[in-house]
MDTraj code that builds the backbone (N, CA, C; nanometers):
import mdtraj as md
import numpy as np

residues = "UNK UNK UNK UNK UNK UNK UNK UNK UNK UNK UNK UNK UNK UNK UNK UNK UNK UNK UNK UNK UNK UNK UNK UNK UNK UNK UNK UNK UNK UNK UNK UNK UNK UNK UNK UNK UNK UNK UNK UNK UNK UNK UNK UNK UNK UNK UNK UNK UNK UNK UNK UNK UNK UNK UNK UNK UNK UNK UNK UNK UNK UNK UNK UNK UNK UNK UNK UNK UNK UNK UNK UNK UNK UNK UNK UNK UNK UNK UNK UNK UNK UNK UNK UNK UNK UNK UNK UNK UNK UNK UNK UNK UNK UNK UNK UNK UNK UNK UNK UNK UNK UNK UNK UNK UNK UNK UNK UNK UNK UNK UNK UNK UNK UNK UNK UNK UNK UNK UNK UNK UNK UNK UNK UNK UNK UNK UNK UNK UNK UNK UNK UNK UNK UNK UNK UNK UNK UNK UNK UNK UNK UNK UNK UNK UNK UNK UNK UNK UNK UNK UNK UNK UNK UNK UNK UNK UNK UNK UNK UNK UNK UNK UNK UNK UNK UNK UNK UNK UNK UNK UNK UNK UNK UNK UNK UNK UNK UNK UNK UNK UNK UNK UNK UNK UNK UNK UNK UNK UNK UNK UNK UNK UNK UNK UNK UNK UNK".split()
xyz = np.array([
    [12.6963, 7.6049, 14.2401],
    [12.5883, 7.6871, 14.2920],
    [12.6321, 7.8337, 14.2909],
    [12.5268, 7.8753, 14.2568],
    [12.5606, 8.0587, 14.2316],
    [12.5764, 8.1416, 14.3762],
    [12.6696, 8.2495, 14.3728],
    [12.6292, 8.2963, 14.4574],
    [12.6238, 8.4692, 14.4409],
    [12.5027, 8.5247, 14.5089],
    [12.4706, 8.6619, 14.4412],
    [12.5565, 8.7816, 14.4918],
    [12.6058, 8.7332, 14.5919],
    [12.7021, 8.8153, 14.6299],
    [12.8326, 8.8423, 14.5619],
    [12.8762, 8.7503, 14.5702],
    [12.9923, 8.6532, 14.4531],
    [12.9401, 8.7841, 14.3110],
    [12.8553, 8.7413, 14.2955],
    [12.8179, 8.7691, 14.1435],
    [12.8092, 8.8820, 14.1007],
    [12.7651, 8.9980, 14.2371],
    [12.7455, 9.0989, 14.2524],
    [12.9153, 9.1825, 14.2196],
    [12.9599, 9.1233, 14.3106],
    [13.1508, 9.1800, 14.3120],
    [13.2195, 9.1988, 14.1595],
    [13.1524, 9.0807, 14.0905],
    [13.2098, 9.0230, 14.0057],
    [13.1714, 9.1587, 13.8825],
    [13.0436, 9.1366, 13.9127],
    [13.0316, 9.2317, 13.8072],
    [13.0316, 9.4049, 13.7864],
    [13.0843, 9.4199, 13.9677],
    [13.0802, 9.5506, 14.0384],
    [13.2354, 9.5468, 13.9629],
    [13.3211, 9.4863, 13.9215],
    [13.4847, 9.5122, 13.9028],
    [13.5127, 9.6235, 13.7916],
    [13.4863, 9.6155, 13.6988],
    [13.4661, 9.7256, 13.5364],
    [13.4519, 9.8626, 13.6060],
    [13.3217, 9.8903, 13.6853],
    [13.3157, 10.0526, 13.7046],
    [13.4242, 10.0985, 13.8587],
    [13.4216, 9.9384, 13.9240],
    [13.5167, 10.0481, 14.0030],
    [13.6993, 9.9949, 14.0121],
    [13.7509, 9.9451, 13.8653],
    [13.8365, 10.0297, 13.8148],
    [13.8539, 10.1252, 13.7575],
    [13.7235, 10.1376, 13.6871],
    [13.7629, 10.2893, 13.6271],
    [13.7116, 10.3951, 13.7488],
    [13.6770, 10.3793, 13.8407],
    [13.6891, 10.4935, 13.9387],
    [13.8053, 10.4786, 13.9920],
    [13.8877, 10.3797, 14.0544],
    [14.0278, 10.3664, 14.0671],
    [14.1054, 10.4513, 14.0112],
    [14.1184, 10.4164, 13.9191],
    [14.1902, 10.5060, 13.7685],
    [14.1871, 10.6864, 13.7787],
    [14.0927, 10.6736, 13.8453],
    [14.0925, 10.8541, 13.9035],
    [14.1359, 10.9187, 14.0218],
    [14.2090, 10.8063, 14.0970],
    [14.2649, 10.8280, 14.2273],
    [14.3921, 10.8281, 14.1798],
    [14.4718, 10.6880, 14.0399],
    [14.5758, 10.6448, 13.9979],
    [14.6139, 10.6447, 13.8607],
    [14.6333, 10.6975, 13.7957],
    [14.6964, 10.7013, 13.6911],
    [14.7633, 10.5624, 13.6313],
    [14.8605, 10.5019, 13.7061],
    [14.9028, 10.3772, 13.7202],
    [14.8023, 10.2579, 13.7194],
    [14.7695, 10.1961, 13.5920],
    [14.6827, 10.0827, 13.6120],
    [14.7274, 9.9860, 13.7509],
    [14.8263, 9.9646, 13.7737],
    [14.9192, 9.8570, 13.8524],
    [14.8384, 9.9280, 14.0130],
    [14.8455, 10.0433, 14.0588],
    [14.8132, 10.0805, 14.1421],
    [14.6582, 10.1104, 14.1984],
    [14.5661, 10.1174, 14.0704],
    [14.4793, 10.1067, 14.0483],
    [14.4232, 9.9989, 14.0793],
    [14.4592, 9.8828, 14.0228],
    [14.4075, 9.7615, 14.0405],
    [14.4054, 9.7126, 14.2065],
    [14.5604, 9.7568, 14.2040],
    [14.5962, 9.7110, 14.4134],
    [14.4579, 9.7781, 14.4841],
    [14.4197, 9.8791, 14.4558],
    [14.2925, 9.9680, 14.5191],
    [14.2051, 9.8990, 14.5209],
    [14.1536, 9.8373, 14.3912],
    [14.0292, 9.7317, 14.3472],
    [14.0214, 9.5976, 14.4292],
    [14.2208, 9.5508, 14.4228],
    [14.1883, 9.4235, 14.5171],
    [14.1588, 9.4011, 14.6245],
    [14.2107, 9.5884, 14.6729],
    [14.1992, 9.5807, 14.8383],
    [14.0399, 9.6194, 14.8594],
    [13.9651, 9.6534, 14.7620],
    [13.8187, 9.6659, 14.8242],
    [13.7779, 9.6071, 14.7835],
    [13.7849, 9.4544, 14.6964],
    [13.6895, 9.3449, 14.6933],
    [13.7352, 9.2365, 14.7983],
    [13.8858, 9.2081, 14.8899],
    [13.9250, 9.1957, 15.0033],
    [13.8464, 9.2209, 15.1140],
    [13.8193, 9.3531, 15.1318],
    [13.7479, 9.4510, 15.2448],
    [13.5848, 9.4241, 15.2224],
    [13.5354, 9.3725, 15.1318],
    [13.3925, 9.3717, 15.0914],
    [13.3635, 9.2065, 15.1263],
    [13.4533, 9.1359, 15.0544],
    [13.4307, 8.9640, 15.0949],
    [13.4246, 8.9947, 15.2457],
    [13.5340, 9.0471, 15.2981],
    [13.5404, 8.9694, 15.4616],
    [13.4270, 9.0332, 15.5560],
    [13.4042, 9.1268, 15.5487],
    [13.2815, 9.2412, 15.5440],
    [13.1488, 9.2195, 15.4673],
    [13.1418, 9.0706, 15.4292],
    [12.9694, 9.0628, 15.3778],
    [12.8824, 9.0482, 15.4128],
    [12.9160, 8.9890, 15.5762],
    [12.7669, 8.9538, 15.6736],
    [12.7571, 9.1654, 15.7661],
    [12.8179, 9.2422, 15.6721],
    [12.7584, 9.3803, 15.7135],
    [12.6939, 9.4730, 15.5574],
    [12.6863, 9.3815, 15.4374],
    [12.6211, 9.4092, 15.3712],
    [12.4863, 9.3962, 15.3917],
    [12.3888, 9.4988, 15.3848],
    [12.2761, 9.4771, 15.3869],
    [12.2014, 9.3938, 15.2554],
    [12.1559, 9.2881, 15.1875],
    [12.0862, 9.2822, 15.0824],
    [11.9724, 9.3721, 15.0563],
    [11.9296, 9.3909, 14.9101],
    [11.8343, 9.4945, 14.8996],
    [11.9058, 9.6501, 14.8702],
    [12.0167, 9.6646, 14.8971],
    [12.0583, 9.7965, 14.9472],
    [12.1105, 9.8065, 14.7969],
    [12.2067, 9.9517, 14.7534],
    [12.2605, 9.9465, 14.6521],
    [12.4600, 9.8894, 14.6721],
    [12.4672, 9.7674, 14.5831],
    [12.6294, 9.7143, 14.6715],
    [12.6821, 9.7772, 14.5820],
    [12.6847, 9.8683, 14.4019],
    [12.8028, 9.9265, 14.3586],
    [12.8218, 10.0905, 14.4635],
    [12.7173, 10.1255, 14.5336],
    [12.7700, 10.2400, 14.6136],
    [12.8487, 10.1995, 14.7560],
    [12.7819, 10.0991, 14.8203],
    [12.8497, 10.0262, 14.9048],
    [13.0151, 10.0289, 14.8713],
    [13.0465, 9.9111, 14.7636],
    [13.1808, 9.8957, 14.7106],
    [13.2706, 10.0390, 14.6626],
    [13.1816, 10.1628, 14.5845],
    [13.2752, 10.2758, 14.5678],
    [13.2495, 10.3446, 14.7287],
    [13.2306, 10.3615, 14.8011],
    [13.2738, 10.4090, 14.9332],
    [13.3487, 10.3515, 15.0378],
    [13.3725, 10.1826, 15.0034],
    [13.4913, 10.1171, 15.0739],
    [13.6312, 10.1579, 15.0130],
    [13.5919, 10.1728, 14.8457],
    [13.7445, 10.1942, 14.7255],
    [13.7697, 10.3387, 14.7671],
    [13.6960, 10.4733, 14.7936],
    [13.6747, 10.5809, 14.8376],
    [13.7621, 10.5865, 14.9556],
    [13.7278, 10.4969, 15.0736],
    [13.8080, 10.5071, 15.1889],
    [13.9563, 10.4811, 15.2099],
    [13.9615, 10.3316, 15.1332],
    [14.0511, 10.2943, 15.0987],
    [14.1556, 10.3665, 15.0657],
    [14.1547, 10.4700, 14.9373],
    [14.2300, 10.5043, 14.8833],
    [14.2727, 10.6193, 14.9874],
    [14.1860, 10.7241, 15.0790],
    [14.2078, 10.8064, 15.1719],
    [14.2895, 10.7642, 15.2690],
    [14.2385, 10.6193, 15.3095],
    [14.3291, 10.5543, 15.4115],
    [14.4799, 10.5677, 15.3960],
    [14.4819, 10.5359, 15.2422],
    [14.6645, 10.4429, 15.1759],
    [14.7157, 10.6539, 15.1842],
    [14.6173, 10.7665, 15.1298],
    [14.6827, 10.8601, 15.1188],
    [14.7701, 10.9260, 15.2031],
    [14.6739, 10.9337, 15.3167],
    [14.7329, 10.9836, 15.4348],
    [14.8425, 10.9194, 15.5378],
    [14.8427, 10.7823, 15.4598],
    [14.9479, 10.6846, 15.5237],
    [15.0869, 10.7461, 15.4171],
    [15.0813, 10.7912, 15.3300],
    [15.1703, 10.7962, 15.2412],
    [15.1882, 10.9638, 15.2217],
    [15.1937, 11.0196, 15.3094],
    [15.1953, 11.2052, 15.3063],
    [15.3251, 11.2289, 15.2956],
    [15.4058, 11.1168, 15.3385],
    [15.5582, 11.1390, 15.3623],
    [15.6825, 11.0724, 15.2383],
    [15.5785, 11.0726, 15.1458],
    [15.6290, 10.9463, 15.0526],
    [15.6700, 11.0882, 14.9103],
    [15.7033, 11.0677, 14.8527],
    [15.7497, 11.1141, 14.7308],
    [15.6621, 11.1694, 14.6157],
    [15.6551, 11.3192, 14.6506],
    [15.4934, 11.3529, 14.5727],
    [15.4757, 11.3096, 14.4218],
    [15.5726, 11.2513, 14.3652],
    [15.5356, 11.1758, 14.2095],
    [15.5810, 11.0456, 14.1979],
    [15.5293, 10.9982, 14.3315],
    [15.4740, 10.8601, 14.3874],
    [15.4641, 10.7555, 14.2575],
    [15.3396, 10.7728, 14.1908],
    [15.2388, 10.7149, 14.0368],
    [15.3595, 10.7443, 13.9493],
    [15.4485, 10.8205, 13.9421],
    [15.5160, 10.8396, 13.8183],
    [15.4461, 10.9720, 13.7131],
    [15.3689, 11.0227, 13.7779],
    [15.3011, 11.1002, 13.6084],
    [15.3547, 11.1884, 13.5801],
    [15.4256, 11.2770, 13.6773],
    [15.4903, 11.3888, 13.6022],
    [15.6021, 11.3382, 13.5298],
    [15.6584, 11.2073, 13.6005],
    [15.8033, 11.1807, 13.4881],
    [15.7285, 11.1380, 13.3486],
    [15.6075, 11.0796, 13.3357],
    [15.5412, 11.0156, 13.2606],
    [15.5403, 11.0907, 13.1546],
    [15.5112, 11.2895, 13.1595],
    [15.4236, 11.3437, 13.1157],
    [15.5378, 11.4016, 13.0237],
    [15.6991, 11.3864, 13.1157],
    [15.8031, 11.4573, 13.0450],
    [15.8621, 11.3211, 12.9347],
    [15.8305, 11.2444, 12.9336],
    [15.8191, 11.1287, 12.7850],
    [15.7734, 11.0861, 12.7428],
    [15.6459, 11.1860, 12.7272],
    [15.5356, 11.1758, 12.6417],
    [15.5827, 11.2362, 12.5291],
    [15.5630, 11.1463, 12.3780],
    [15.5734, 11.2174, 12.2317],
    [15.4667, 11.2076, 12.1836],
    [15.4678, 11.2933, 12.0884],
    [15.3408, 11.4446, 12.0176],
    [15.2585, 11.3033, 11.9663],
    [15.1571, 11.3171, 11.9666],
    [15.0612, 11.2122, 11.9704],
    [14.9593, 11.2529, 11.8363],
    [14.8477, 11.2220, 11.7322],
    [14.7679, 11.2809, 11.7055],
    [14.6299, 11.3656, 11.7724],
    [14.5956, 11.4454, 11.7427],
    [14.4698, 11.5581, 11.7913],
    [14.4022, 11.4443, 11.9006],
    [14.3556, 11.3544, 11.8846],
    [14.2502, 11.2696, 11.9334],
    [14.3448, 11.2866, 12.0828],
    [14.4384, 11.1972, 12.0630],
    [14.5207, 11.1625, 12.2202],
    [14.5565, 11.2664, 12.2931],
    [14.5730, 11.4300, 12.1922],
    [14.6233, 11.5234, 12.2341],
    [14.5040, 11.6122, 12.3383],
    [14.3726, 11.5609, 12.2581],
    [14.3054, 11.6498, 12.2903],
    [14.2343, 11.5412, 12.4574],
    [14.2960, 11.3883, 12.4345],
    [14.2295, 11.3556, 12.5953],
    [14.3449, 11.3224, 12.6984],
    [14.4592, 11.3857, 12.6318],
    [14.5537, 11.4008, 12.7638],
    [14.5475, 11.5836, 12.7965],
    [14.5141, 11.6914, 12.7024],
    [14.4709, 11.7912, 12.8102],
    [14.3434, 11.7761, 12.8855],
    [14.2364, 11.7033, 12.8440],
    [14.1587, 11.6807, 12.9345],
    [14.1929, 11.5707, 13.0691],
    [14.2801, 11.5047, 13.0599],
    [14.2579, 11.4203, 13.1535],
    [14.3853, 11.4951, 13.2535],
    [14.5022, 11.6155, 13.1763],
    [14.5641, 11.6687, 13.2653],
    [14.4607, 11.7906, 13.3137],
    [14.3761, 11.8680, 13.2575],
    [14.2606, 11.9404, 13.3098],
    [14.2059, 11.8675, 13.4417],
    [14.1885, 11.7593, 13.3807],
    [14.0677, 11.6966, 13.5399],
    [14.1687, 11.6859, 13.7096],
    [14.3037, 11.6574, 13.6413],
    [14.3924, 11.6240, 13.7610],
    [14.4246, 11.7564, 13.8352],
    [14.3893, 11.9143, 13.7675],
    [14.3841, 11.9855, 13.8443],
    [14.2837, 12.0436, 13.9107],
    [14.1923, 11.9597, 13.8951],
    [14.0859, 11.9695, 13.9864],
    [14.1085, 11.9381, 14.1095],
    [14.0509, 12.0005, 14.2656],
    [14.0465, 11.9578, 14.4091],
    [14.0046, 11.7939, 14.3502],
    [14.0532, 11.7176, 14.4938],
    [14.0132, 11.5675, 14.4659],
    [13.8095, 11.5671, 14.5089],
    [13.7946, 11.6420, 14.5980],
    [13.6668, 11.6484, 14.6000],
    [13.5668, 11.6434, 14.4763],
    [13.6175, 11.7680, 14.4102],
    [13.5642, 11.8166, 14.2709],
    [13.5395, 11.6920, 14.1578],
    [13.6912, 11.6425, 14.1477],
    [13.7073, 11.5553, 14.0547],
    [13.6273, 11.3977, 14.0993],
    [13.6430, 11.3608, 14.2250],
    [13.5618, 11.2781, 14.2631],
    [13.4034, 11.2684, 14.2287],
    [13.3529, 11.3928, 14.2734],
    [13.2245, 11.4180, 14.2162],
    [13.1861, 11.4179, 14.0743],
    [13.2702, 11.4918, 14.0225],
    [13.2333, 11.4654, 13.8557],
    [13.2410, 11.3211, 13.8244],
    [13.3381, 11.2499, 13.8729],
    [13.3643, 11.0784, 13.8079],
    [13.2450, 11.0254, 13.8363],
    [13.2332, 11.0317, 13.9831],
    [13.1222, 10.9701, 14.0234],
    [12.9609, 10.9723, 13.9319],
    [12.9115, 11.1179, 13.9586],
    [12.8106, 11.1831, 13.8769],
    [12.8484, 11.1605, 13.7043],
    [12.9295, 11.2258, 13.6717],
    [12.8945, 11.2385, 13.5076],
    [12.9656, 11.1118, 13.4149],
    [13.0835, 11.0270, 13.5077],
    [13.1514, 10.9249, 13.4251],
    [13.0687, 10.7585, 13.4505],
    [13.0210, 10.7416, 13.6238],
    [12.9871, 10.6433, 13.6760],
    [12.8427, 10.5965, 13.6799],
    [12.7737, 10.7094, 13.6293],
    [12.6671, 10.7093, 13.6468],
    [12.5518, 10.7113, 13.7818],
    [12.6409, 10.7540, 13.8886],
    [12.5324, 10.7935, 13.9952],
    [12.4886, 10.9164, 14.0215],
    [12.3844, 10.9026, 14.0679],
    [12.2717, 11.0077, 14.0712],
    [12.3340, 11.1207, 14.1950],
    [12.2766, 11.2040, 14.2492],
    [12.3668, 11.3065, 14.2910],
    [12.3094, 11.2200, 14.4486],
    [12.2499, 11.1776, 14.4801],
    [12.2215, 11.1486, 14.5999],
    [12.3144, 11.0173, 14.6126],
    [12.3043, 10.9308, 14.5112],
    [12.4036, 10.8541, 14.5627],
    [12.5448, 10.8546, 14.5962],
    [12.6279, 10.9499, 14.4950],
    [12.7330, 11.0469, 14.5354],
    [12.7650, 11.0957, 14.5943],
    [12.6191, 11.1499, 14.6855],
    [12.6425, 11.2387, 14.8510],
    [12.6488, 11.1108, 14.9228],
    [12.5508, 11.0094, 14.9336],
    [12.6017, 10.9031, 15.0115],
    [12.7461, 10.8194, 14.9991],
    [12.7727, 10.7951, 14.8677],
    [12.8907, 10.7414, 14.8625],
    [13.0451, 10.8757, 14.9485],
    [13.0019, 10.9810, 14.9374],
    [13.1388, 11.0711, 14.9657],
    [13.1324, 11.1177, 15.1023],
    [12.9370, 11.1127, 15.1795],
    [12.9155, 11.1240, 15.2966],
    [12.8938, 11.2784, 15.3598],
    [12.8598, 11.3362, 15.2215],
    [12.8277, 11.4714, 15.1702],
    [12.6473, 11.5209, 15.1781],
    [12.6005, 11.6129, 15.1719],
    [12.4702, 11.6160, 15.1334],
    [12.4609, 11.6493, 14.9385],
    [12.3446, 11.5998, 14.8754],
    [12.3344, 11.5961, 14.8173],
    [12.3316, 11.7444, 14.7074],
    [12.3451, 11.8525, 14.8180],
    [12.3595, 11.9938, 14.7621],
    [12.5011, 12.0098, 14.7315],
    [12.5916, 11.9813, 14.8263],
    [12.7495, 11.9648, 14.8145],
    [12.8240, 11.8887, 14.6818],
    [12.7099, 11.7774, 14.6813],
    [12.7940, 11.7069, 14.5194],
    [12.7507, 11.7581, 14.3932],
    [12.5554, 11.8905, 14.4093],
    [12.5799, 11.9218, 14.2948],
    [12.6819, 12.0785, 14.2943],
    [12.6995, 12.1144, 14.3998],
    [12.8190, 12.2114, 14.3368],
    [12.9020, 12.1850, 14.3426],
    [12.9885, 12.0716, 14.4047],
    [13.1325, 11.9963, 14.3559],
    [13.0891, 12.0177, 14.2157],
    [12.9631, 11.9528, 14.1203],
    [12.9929, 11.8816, 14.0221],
    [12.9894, 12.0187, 13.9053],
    [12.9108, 12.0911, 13.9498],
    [12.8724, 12.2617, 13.8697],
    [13.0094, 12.3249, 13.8538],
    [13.0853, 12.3117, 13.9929],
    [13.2629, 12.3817, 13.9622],
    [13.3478, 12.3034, 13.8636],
    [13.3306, 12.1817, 13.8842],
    [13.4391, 12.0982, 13.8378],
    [13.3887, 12.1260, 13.6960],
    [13.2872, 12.1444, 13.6142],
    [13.2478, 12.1582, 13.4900],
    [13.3090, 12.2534, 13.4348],
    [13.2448, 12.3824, 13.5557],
    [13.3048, 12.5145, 13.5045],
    [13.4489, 12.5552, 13.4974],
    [13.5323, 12.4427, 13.5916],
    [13.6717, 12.4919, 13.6083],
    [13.7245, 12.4370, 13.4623],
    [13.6560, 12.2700, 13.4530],
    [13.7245, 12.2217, 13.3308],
    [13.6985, 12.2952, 13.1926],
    [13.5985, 12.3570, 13.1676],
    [13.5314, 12.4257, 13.0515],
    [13.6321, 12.5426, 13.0396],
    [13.6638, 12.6284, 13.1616],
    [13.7364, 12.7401, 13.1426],
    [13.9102, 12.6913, 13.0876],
    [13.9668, 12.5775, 13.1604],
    [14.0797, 12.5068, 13.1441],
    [14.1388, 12.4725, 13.0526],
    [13.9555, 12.4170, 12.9398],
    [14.0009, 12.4069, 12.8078],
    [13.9520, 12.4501, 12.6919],
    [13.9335, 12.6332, 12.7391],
    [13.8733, 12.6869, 12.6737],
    [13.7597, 12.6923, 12.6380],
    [13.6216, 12.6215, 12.6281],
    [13.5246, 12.6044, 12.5840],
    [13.4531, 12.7240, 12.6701],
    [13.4006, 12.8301, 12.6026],
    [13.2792, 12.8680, 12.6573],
    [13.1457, 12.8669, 12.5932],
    [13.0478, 12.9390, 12.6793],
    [12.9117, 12.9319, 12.6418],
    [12.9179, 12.9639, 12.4700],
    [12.9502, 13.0630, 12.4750],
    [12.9757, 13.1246, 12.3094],
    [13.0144, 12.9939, 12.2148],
    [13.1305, 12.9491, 12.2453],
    [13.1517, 12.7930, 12.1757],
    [13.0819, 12.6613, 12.1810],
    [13.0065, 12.6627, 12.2800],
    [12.8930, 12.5405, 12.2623],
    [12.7636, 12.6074, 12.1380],
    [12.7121, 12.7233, 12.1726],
    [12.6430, 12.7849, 12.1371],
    [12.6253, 12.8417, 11.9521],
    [12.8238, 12.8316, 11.9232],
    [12.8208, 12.8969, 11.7923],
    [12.8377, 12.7049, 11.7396],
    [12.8434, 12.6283, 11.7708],
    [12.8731, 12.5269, 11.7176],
    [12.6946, 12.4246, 11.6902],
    [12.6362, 12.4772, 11.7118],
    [12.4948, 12.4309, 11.6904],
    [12.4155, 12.3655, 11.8274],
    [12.5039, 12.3412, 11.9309],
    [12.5051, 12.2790, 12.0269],
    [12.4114, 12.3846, 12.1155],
    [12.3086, 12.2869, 12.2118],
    [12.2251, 12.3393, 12.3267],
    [12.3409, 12.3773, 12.4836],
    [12.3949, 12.4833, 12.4657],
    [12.4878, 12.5385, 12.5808],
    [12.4683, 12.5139, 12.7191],
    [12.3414, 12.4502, 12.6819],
    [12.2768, 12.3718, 12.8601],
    [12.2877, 12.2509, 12.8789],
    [12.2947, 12.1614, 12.7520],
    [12.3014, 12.0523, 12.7435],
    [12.4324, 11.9721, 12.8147],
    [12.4277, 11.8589, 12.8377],
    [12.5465, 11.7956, 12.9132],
    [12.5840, 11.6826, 12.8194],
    [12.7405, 11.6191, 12.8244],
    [12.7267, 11.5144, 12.7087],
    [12.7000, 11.3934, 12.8470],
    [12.7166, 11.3024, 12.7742],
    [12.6290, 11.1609, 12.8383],
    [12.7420, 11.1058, 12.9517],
    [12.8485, 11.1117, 12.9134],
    [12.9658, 11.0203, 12.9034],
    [13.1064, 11.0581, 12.8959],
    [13.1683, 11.0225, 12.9850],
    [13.2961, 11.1089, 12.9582],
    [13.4102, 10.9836, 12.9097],
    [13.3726, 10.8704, 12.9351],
    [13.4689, 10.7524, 12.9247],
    [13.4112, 10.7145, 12.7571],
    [13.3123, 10.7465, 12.7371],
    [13.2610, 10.7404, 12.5823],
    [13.3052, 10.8123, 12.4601],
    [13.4291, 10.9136, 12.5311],
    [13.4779, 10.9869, 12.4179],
    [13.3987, 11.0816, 12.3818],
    [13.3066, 11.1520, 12.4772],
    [13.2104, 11.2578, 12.4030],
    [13.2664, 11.4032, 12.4789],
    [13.2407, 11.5168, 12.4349],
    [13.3098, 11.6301, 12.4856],
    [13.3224, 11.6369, 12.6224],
    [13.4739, 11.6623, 12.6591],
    [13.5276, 11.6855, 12.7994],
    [13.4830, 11.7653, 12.8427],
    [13.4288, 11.8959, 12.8339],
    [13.3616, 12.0211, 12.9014],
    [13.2510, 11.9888, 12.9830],
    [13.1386, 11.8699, 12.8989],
    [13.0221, 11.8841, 12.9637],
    [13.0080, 11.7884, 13.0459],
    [13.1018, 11.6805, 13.0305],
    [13.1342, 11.5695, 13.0935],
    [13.0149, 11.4877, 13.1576],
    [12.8824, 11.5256, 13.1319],
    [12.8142, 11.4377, 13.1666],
    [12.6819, 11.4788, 13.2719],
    [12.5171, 11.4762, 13.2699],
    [12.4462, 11.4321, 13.3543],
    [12.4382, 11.3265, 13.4304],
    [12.3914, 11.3369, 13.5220],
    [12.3871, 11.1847, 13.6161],
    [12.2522, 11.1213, 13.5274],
    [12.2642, 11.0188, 13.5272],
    [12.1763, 10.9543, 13.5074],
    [12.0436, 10.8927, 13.5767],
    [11.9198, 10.8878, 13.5739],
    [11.8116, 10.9112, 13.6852],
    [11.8373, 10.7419, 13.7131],
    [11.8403, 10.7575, 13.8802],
    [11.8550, 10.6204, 13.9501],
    [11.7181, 10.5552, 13.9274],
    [11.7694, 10.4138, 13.9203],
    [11.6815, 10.3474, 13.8878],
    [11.5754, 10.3124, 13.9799],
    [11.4851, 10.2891, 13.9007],
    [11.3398, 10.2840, 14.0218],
    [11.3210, 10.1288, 14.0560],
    [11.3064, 10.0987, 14.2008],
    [11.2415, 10.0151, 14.2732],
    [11.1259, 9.9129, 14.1606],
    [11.1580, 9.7971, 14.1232],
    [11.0487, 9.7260, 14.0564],
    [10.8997, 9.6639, 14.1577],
])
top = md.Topology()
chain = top.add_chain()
for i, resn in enumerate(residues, 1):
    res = top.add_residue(resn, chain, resSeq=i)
    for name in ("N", "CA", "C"):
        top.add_atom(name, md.element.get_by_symbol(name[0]), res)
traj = md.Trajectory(xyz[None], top)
C-alpha cells in the first residue's frame, strides 16, 4: 500500500540534495544534512499539514538544520569540508570545468544569505514568495538577496551589461537554470509557482 507521504519524501530527495550541496561541498556531508531532514520530517509528520507545499516544508527543516549543525560547530576548524585543501590539488582542468569551478568558487563568496537565495530562486525553482517563506524573510528581502547575488556574481566573473549585450543576448534576460549548465551570471528566473487545480 502506497503511502503519499512516503512518496512525497521520496521524491522531495534529488532537489534537496542539491540544495545541500550549497551549504557542503562534500557530497558525504551533504547527504548527512539530507538524512537528518528526512529523519526530522518522518518523525514530525503528524505536524505536516496536507495540502500545503512539503518540498518548502522539507527545504526549511534542511535550512535549519544546517544553521543548527553551524553554530554548533563555530569552534571547529574553519576548512572543516576540506575545500580549500581541495582547491590547492586541483589540476588545470579543460575551459568547461575551469569555467564552473570559478563560478562555483564565485558563488561561495557570496554572504550565505545571498547565495541561499539565488539557489533557492534561480537553481530550485521557487518562486520568490516561497523563498521568503522557506528563509522566513519577506518576499522583498529575497528579491534583493537575489538582484545582489547576480550582480556580485556578474561583476566576479566579469560579465557586464556591455557583454551580454555585444554577444546578441537580451541583457535583461535571465538564463533558466544554473544546474543545467547555462550561463553563471544570470543564473536564473524563478519560475511562476504553480497554480491551485
Amino acid at each position: 500500500m502506497s503511502d503519499p507521504f512516503r512518496d512525497e519524501l521520496v521524491a522531495a530527495l534529488k532537489p534537496l540534495r542539491g540544495f545541500a550541496r550549497t551549504f557542503h561541498r562534500d557530497p558525504d556531508r551533504a547527504d548527512d544534512l539530507v538524512q537528518e531532514t528526512m529523519v526530522k520530517a518522518w518523525s514530525n509528520r503528524d505536524k505536516f499539514r496536507p495540502g500545503t507545499n512539503m518540498r518548502a516544508w522539507l527545504f526549511t527543516i534542511l535550512r535549519n538544520s544546517y544553521y543548527s549543525e553551524l553554530r554548533k560547530s563555530r569552534n571547529e576548524v574553519e576548512d572543516a569540508d576540506g575545500s580549500l585543501t581541495e582547491r590547492l590539488t586541483d589540476l588545470p582542468a579543460h575551459d568547461g570545468r575551469l569555467a564552473m569551478r570559478d563560478f562555483r568558487a564565485a558563488l561561495a563568496t557570496l554572504g550565505d544569505d545571498q547565495r541561499e537565495a539565488l539557489i533557492l530562486v534561480g537553481a530550485s525553482g521557487f518562486s520568490y514568495e516561497e523563498a521568503a517563506e522557506i528563509c522566513g524573510v519577506a518576499p522583498g528581502t529575497i528579491k534583493s538577496r537575489v538582484s545582489r547575488a547576480r550582480a556580485r556574481l556578474a561583476e566576479l566573473l566579469g560579465e557586464t551589461d556591455g557583454d551580454r549585450a555585444s554577444d546578441g543576448a537580451d541583457p535583461t534576460a535571465q538564463d533558466d537554470d544554473v544546474a543545467g549548465g547555462g550561463s553563471s551570471a544570470g543564473v536564473g528566473r524563478p519560475r511562476p509557482a504553480a497554480q491551485p487545480a
